[in-house]
C-alpha positions as CSV (number, residue, x, y, z in Angstrom):
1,X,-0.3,-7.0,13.5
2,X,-1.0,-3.7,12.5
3,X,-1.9,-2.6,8.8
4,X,0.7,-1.1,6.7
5,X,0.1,2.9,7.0
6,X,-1.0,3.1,2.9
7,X,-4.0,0.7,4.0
8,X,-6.0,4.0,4.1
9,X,-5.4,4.3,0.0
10,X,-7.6,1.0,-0.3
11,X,-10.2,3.6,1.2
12,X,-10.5,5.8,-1.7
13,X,-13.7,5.2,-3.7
14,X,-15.4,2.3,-1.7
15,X,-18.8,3.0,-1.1
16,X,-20.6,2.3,2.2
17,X,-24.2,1.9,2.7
18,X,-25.6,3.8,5.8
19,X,-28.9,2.7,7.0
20,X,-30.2,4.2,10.6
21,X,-31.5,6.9,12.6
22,X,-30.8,10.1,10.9
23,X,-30.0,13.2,13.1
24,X,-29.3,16.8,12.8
25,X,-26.8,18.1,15.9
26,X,-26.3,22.0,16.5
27,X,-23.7,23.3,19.0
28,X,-24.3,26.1,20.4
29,X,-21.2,28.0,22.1
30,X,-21.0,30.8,24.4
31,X,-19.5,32.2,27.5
32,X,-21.1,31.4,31.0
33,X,-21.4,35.5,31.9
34,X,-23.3,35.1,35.1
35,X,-26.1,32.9,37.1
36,X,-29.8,33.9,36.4
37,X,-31.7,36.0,38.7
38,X,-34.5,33.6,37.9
39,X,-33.4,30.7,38.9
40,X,-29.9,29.5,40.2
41,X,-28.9,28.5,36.8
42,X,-26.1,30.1,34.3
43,X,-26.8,32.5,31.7
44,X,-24.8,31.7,28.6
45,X,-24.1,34.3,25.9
46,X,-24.0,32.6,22.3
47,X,-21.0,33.6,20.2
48,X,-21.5,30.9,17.3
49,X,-23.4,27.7,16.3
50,X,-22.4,24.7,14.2
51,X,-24.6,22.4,12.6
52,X,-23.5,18.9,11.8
53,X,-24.9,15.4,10.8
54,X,-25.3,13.4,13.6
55,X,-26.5,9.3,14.5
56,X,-25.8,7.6,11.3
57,X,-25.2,10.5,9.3
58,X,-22.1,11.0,12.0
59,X,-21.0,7.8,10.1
60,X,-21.4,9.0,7.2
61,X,-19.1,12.1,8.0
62,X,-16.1,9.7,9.3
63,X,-16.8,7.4,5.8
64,X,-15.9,10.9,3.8
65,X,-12.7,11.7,5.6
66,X,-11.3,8.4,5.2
67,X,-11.5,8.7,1.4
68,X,-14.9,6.6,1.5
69,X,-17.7,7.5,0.0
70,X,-21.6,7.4,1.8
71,X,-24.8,6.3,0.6
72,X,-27.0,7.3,3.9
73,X,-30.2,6.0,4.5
74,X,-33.2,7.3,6.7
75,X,-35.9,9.5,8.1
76,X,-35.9,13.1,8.0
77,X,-39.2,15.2,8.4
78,X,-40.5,18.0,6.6
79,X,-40.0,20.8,8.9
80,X,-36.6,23.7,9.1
81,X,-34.5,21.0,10.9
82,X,-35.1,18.7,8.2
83,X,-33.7,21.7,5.8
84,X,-31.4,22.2,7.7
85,X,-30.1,18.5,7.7
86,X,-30.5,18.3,3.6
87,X,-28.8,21.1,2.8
88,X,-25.6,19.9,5.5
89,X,-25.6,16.9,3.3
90,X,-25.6,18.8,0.1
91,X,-22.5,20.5,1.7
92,X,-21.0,17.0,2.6
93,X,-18.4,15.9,-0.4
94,X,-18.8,12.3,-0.6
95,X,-22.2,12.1,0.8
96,X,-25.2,11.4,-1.2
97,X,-28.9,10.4,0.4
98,X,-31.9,8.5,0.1
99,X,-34.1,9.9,2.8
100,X,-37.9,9.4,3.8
101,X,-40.4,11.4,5.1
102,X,-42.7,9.5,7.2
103,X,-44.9,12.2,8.9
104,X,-42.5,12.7,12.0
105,X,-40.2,15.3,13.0
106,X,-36.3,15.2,12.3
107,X,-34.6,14.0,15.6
108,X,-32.6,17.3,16.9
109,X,-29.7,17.5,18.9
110,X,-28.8,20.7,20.4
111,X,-25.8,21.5,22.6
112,X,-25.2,24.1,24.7
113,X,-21.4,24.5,25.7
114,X,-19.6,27.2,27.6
115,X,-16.0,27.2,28.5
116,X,-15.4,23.6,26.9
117,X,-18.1,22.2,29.1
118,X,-21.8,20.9,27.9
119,X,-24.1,22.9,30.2
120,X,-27.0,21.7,28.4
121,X,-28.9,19.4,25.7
122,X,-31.8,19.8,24.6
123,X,-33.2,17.0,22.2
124,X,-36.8,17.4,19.7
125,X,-37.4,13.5,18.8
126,X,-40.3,11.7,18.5
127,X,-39.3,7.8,18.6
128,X,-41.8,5.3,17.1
129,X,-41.7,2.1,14.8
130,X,-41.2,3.7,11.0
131,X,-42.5,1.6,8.2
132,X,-40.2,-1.0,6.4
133,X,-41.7,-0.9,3.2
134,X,-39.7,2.7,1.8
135,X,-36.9,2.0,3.9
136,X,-36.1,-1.3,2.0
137,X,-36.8,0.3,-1.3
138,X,-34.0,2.8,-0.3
139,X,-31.9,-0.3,0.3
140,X,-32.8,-2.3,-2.6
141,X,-31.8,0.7,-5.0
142,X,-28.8,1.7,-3.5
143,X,-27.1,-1.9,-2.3
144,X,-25.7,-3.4,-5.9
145,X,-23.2,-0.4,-6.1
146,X,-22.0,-0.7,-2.2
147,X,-18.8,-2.1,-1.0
148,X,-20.0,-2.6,2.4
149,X,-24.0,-1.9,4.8
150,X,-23.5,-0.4,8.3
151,X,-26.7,-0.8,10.0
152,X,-26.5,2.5,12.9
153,X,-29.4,2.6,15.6
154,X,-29.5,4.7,17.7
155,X,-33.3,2.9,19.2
156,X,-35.6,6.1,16.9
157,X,-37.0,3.5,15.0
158,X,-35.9,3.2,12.0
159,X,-34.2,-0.4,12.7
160,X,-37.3,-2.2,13.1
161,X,-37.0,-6.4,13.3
162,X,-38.7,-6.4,9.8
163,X,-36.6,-4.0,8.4
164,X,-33.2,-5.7,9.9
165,X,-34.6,-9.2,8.4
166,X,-35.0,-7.6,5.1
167,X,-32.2,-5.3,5.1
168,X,-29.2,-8.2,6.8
169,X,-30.6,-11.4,3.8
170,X,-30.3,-8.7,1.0
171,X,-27.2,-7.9,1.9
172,X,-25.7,-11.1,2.7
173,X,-27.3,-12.4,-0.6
174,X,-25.4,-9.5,-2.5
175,X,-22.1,-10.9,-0.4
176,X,-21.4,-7.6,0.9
177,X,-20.1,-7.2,4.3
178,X,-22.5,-5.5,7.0
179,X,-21.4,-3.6,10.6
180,X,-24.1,-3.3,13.4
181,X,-23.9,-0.6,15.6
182,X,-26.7,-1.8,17.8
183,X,-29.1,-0.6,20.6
184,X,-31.7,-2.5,21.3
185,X,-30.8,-6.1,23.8
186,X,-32.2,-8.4,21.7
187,X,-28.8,-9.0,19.5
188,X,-30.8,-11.9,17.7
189,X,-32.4,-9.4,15.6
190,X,-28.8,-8.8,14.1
191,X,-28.0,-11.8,13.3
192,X,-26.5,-12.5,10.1
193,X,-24.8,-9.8,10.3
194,X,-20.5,-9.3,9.7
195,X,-20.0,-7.7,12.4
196,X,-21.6,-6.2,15.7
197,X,-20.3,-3.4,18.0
198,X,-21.9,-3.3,20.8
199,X,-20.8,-1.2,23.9
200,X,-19.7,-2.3,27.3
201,X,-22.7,-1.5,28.9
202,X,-24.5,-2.5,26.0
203,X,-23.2,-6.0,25.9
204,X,-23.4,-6.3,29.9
205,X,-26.8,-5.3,29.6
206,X,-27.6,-8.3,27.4
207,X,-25.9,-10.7,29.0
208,X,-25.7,-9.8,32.9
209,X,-22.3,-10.2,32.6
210,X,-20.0,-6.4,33.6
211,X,-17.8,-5.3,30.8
212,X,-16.5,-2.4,32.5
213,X,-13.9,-4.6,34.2
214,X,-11.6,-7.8,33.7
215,X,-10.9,-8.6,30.3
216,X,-12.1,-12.4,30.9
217,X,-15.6,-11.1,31.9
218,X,-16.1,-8.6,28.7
219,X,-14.5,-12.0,26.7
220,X,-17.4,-14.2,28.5
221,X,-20.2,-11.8,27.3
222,X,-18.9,-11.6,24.3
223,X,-18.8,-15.4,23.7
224,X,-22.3,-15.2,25.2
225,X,-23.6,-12.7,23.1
226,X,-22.4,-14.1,19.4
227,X,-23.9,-17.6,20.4
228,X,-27.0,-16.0,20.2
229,X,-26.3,-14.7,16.6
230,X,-25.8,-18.2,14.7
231,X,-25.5,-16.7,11.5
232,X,-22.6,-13.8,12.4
233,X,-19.1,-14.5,12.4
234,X,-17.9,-12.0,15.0
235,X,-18.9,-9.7,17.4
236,X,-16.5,-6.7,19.2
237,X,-17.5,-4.8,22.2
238,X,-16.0,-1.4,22.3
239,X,-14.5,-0.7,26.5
240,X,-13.4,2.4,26.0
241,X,-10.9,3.2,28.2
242,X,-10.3,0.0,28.2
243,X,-10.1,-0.8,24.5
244,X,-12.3,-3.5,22.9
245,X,-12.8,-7.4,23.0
246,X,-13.6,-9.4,19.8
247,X,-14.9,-13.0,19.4
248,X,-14.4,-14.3,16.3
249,X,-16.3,-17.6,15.4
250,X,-13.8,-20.3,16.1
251,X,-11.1,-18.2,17.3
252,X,-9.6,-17.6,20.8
253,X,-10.9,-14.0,22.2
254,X,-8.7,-11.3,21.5
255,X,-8.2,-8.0,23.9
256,X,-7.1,-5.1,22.6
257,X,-5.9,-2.1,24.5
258,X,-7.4,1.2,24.5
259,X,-4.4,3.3,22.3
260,X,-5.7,7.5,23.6
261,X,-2.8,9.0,24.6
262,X,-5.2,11.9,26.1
263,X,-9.0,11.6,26.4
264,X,-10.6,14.8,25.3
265,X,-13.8,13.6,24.3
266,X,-15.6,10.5,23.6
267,X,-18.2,11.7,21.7
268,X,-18.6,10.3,18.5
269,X,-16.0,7.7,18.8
270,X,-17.8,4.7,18.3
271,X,-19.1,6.0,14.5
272,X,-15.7,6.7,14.1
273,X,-15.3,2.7,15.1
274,X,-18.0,1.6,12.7
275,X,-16.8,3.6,9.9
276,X,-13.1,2.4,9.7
277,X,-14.2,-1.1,10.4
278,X,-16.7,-1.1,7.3
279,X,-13.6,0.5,5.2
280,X,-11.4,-2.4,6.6
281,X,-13.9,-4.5,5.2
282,X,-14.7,-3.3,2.1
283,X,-11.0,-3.0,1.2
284,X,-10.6,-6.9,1.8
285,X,-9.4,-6.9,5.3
286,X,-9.5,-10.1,7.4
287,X,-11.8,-9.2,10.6
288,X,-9.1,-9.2,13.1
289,X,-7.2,-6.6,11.2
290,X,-10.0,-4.1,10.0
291,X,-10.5,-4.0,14.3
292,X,-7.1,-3.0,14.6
293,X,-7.0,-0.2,12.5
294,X,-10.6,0.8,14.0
295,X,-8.8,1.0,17.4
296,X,-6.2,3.2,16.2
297,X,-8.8,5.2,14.4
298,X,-10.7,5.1,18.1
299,X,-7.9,6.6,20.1
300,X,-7.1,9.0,17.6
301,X,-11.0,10.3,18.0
302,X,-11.2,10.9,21.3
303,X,-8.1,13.1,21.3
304,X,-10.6,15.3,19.5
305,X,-13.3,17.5,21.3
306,X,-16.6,16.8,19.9
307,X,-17.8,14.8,17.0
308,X,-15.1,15.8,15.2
309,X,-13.9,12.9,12.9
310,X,-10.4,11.1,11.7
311,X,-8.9,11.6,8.2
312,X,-7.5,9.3,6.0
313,X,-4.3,11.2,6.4
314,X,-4.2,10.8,10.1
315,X,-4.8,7.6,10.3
316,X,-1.7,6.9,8.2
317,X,0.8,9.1,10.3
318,X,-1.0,7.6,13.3
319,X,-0.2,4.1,11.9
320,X,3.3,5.3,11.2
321,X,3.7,6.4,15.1
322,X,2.4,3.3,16.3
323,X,5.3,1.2,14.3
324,X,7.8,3.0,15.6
325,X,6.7,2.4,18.8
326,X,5.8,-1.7,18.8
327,X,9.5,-2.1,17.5
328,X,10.7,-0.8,20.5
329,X,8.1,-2.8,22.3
330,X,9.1,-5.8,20.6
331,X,12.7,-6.0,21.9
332,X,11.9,-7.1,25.5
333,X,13.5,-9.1,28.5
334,X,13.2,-12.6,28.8
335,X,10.7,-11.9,32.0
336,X,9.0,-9.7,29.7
337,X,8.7,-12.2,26.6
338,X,7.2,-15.0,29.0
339,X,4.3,-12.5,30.4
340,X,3.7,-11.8,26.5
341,X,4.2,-15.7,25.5
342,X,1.9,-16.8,28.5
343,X,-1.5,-14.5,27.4
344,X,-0.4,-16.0,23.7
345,X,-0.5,-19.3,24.6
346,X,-4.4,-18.7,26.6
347,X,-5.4,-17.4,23.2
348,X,-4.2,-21.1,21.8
349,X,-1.9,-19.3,19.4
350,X,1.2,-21.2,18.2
351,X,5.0,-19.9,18.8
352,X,8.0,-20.1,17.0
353,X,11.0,-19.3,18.3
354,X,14.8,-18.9,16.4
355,X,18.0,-17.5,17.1
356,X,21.3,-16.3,15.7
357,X,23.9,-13.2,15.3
358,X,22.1,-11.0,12.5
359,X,25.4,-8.7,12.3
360,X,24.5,-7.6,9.3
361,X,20.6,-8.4,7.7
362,X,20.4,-9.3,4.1
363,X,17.4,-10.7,2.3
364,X,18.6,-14.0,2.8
365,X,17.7,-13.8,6.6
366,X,14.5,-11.8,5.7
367,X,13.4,-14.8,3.6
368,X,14.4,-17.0,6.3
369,X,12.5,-15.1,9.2
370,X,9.6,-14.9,6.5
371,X,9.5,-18.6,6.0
372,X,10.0,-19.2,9.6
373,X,7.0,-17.0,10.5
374,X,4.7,-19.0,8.5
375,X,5.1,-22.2,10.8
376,X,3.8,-20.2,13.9
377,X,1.1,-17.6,15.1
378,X,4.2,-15.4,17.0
379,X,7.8,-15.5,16.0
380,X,10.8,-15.0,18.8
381,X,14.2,-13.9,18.2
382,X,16.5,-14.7,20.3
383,X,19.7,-12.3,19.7
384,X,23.5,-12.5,20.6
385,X,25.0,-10.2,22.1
386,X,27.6,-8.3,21.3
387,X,30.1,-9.8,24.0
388,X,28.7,-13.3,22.7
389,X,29.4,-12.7,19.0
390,X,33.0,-11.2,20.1
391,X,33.6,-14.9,21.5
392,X,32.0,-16.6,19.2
393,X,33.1,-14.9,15.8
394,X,36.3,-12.6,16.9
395,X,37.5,-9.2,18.4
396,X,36.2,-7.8,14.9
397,X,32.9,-8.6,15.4
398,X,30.1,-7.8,15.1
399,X,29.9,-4.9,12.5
400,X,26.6,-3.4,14.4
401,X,26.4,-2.8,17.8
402,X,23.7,-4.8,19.8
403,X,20.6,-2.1,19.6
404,X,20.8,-1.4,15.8
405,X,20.7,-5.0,15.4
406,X,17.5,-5.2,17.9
407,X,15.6,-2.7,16.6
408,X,16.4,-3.8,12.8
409,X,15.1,-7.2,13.6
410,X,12.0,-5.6,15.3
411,X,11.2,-3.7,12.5
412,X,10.6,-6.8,10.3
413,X,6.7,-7.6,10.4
414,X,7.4,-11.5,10.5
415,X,9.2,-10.6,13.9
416,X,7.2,-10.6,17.2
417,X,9.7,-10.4,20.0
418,X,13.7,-10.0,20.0
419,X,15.5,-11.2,23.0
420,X,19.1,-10.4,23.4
421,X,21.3,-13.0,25.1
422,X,24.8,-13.2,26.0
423,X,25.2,-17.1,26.7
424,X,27.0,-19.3,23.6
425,X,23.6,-20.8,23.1
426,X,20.0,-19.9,23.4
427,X,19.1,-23.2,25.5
428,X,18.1,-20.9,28.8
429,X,15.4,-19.4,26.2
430,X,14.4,-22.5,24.8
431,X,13.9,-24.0,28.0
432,X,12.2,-21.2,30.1
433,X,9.6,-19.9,26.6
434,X,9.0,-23.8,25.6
435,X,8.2,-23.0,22.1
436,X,6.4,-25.2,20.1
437,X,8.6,-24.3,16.8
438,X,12.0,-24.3,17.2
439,X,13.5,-23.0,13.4
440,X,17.0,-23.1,12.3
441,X,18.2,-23.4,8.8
442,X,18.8,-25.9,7.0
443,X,23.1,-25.8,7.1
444,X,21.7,-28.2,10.3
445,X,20.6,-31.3,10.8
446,X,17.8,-31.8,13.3
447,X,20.1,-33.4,15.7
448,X,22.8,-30.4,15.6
449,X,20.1,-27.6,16.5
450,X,20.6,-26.5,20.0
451,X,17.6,-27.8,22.0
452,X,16.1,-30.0,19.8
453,X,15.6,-32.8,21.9
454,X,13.9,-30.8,24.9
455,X,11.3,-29.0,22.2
456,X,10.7,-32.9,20.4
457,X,10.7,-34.3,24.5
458,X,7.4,-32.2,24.9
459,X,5.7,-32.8,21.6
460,X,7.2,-29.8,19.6
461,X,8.2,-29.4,16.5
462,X,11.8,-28.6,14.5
463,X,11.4,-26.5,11.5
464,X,14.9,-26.2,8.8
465,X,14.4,-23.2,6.5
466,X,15.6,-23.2,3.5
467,X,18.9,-20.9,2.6
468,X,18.9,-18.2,0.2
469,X,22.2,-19.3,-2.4
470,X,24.3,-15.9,-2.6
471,X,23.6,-14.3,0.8
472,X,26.2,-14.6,3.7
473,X,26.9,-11.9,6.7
474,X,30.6,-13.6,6.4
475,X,31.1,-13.3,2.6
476,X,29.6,-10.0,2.6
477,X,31.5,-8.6,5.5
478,X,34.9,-10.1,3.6
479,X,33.8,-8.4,0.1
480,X,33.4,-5.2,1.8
481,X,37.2,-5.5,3.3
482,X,38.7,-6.1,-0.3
483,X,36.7,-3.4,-1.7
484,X,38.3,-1.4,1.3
485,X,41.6,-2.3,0.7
């Protein structure tokens, strides 16, 4: 289930630790005027350069415009790039930095695009092992005020073993959560960790298992990959366009699908990942959840050319638009509701199912589906009809017509899937979902509950809410006509 759209105000204020390969990225654009007499190349004429933080200071960027703030962590040399890359901090609001000069050069990024295309990159690094010794006593300094560590390699060196040892039991001794954006194969040397993000090709690489493909193969290498990391209690592999897999220790693997409604640009995107699922976790989210919002956050970036990044703001009107649109996914056919129940039941997740008229919804049935929700992973509404109410009840019901009283029932978060039917009972959806919860209230007895002996035949369960004194569609539907009359 998706967060609430105000999640992003738990945002504001929590501080994340950045530690990683530091980078300064220039973009050059131009116009592609004509091809070189020189050599059959193009000639691009520069109308205007941006400079922006790039690798983990990228993360720090997507941190900020969530409402986060960033501590960033790293190596930057002593030469005009380096400048350069203080002075784009100094610019950053919410960004402060404890950097290190180790003798090298600041890694250097430079783009050259003409006509929304990349003609060219061109990229000043020099990657070797760095010292651990002022890297940790950046850490040690700045970790008692963070909320949350992402650890961002990008394989320049910065994340040595040593360092990762050091960094991952200081963190984990402090009891803040850490997120691993990872490069190097050997995922032991992140273990400990919260959370790890590797990449499709990332995680196939590690495992020799393809990731790029059917969701059972990227769940197998994920399974494979977080068994080497004893002391981590999940792992997600970002897919793309094909959204992400996460194993969570102890949990069934969970696919999620890739949300871009267009694909402009991918750059950047998996920052954008680490920084919304360190926010999620800082601000007290369960695992599961923080990843959903960071797929949101994920589609929502590559919509975007460049490394631009997603703001708090967005996020929420994103997470608005995406409510609106899973309560009309949630009212579906029966054929539709077994597909979804099926790929439930693989992930070993427990459904409910109910039923009834809901003409008109008062918090007494809002309590009800509340309490009803808590017995089961999924609940399942099955819905009269309007034809089936009319026989049931009388020509002068119902009060709402069929849809209004779908998509209010979709709209409640303890609600998973609404099924209209038009039978006088709901035994031809008992029979065909099997649910393992079958919930009435409690103005039954076990025995009276339509299809109670078929769910108790197979080893179900029958669940009697309790009823709210005071609320009734048929009392409030008869005070409304006297106070007509």
């Amino acid at each position: 289930m998706l967060p609430s759209p105000d999640i992003a105000t738990r945002f504001t204020g929590r501080r994340i630790l950045v530690l990683g390969d530091v980078m300064l990225d220039t973009f050059v654009y131009g116009q592609c005027v004509r091809i070189s007499p020189e050599a059959p190349i193009p000639v691009v004429r520069i109308e205007r350069e941006e400079v922006m933080l790039g690798g983990a200071g990228n993360v720090a960027r997507n941190i900020t415009a969530l409402g986060g703030e960033a501590v960033l962590i790293g190596i930057v040399g002593e030469d005009h790039a380096g400048d350069a890359l203080r002075a784009r901090i100094a610019e950053e609001p919410g960004i402060t930095a404890d950097l290190v000069s180790d003798g090298r050069s600041t890694t250097h990024k430079i783009r050259y695009i003409a006509a929304q295309q990349q003609m060219l990159r061109v990229d000043a690094e020099q990657s070797r092992p760095a010292e651990a010794t002022p890297l940790a006593a950046a850490f040690r300094r700045q970790l008692e005020r963070a909320d949350a560590v992402v650890l961002s390699d990008y394989a320049k060196g910065v994340l040595t073993p040593e360092l990762l040892r050091e960094v991952i039991a200081l963190a984990r001794t402090a009891g803040k959560p850490i997120v691993a954006d990872p490069k190097s194969m050997d995922v032991a040397r992140y273990d400990g960790v919260t959370l790890m993000t590797p990449n499709a090709g990332e995680a196939g690489g590690a495992v020799g298992i393809a990731c790029d493909g059917e969701d059972d193969e990227a769940g197998r290498a994920a399974e494979t990959l977080l068994a080497r990391m004893p002391n981590s209690p999940a792992l997600l592999v970002t897919r793309g366009p094909l959204g992400m897999t996460l194993a969570e220790r102890g949990q069934p693997v969970r696919h999620l699908p890739a949300l871009a409604r267009e694909v402009f640009d991918v750059s950047g995107a998996g920052d954008t990942v680490v920084a919304t699922l360190a926010l999620g976790l800082a601000g007290g989210l369960p695992i599961g959840q923080a990843t959903e919002l960071a797929n949101v956050a994920a589609g929502m970036a590559v919509s975007k050319p460049g490394t631009a990044v997603v703001t708090a703001e967005e996020l929420a009107h994103e997470l608005r638009a995406e409510r609106i649109q899973s309560t009309d996914r949630k009212i579906v056919t029966l054929d539709e509701a077994l597909e979804v129940v099926d790929q439930w039941r693989r992930q070993g997740e427990r459904i409910g199912f109910t039923n009834g008229c809901f003409d008109l919804i008062h918090p007494g049935h809002v309590r009800q589906l509340a309490q009803a929700r808590g017995t089961c992973d999924h609940l399942i509404v099955g819905l009269n009809t309007d034809a089936s109410i009319s026989t049931l009840k009388g020509p002068s019901r119902p009060v709402q017509h069929e849809d209004a009283r779908a998509i209010v029932l979709a709209s409640l978060a303890s609600v998973d899937l609404v099924i209209l039917f038009g039978e006088d009972t709901p035994l031809r959806l008992i029979e065909t979902l099997r649910p393992d919860v079958l919930i009435k209230g409690k103005d039954y007895t076990v025995e009276q509950v339509v299809g109670s002996d078929l769910v108790l035949g197979y080893g179900g369960e029958v669940f009697l809410a309790d009823l709210v004194p005071g609320h009734s569609t048929t009392d409030i539907i008869a005070r409304l006509t006297r106070e007509a009359g």
